[in-house]
N, C-alpha and C positions, 0 to 999 in steps of 0.2 A: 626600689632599691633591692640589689640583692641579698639571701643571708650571709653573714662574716661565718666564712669557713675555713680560716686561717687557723685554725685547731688540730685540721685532719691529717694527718700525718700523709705525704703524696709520694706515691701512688696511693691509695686507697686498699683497701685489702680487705677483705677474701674475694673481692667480687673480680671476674677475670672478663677481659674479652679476647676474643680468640679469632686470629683472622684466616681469612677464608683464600684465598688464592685461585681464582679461573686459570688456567695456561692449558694449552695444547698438549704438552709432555710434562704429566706428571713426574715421570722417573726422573728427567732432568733438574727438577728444580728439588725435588726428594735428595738426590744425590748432593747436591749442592751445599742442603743445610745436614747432611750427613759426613761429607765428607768434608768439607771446608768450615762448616762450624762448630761441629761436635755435637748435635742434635741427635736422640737417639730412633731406630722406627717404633714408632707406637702401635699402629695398625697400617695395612691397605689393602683394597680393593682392585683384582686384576680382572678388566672384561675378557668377553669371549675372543678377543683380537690378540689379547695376548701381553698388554699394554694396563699400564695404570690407571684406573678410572679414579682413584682418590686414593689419599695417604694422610697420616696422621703423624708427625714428630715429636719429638717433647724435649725441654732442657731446664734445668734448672727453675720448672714449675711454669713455663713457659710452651703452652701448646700451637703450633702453627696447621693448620688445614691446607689443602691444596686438592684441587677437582681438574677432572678434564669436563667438559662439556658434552653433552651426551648427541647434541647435533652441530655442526660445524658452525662456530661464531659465536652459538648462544652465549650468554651469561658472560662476555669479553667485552668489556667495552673499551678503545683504544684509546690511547690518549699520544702525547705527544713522546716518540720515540716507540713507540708500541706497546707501552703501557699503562696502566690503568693511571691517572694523573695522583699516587697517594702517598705519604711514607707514611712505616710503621714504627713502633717505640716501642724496646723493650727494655723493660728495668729488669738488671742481672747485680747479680750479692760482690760480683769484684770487674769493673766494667776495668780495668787497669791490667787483668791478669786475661780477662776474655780479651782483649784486644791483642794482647801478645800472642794467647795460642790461636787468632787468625789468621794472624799475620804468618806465622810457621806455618802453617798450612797455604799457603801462597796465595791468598783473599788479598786482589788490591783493596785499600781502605781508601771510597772516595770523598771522605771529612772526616780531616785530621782527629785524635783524640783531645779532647781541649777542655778546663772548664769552661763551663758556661755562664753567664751575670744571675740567673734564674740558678743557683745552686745545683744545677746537674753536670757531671763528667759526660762526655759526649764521642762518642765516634761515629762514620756511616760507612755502609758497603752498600754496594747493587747485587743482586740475585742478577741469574742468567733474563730473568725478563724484563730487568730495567727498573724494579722494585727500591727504593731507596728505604735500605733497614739501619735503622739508629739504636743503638746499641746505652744505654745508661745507666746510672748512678747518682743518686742524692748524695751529693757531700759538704751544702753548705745551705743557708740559709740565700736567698735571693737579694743581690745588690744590684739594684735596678741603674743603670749607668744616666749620666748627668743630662734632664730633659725627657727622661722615660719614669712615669708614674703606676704602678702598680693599681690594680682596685680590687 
């Protein structure tokens, strides 16, 4: 049996994970969370070609990584559509006010803003490489719907 950690306030905190992004064109997808989400530059690294070899974002305590490969393919692994098979989650302080200013920025949003039965406010968008990013918010306590048992 597992321990009951029904105490921990979720997400957890201070402990962060920080995800990593393989793509061919770093600038494209740097741009992306710059100009369509409001992410700000943190750092990057430009190779001898002239080109992005990695970049670093940040937003509201939120840091996102993103690399080019240093030999063609490595570190890519495709999945269906030509992306890596994942989505990401990020808890933001007002997922109600982040979803409006994407939406002004002209980010189609491909899952609605909605709550959720699991007590999270929810929306998603795709990045230029197919990445499914969920965008969230605790705002309630989890009401598991009729036939669905928590544990």
């Amino acid at each position: 049996m597992s321990e009951d950690l029904s105490h921990l306030k979720y997400p957890a905190a201070p402990a962060q994970v920080i995800p990593s992004f393989w793509v061919e064109e770093v600038e494209a997808l740097r741009d992306f969370y710059l100009e369509k989400l409001g992410f700000g530059h943190m750092m990057g690294i430009v190779g001898k070609d002239g080109k992005f070899d990695f970049g670093i974002v940040r937003r509201d305590g939120i840091m996102v990584m993103m690399g080019r490969p240093q030999s063609p393919g490595a570190g890519i692994a495709r999945g269906q559509g030509g992306a890596r098979p994942l989505d990401i989650y990020f808890y933001v302080p007002d997922v109600d006010a982040f979803h409006d200013e994407v939406r002004s920025r002209g980010v189609a949003v491909a899952e609605a803003l909605a709550t959720q039965w699991w007590g999270d406010r929810t929306f998603a968008v795709k990045d230029p490489y197919g990445y499914s990013l969920w965008f969230c918010q605790t705002v309630g306590a989890p009401e598991p719907p009729p036939g669905v048992t928590m544990v």
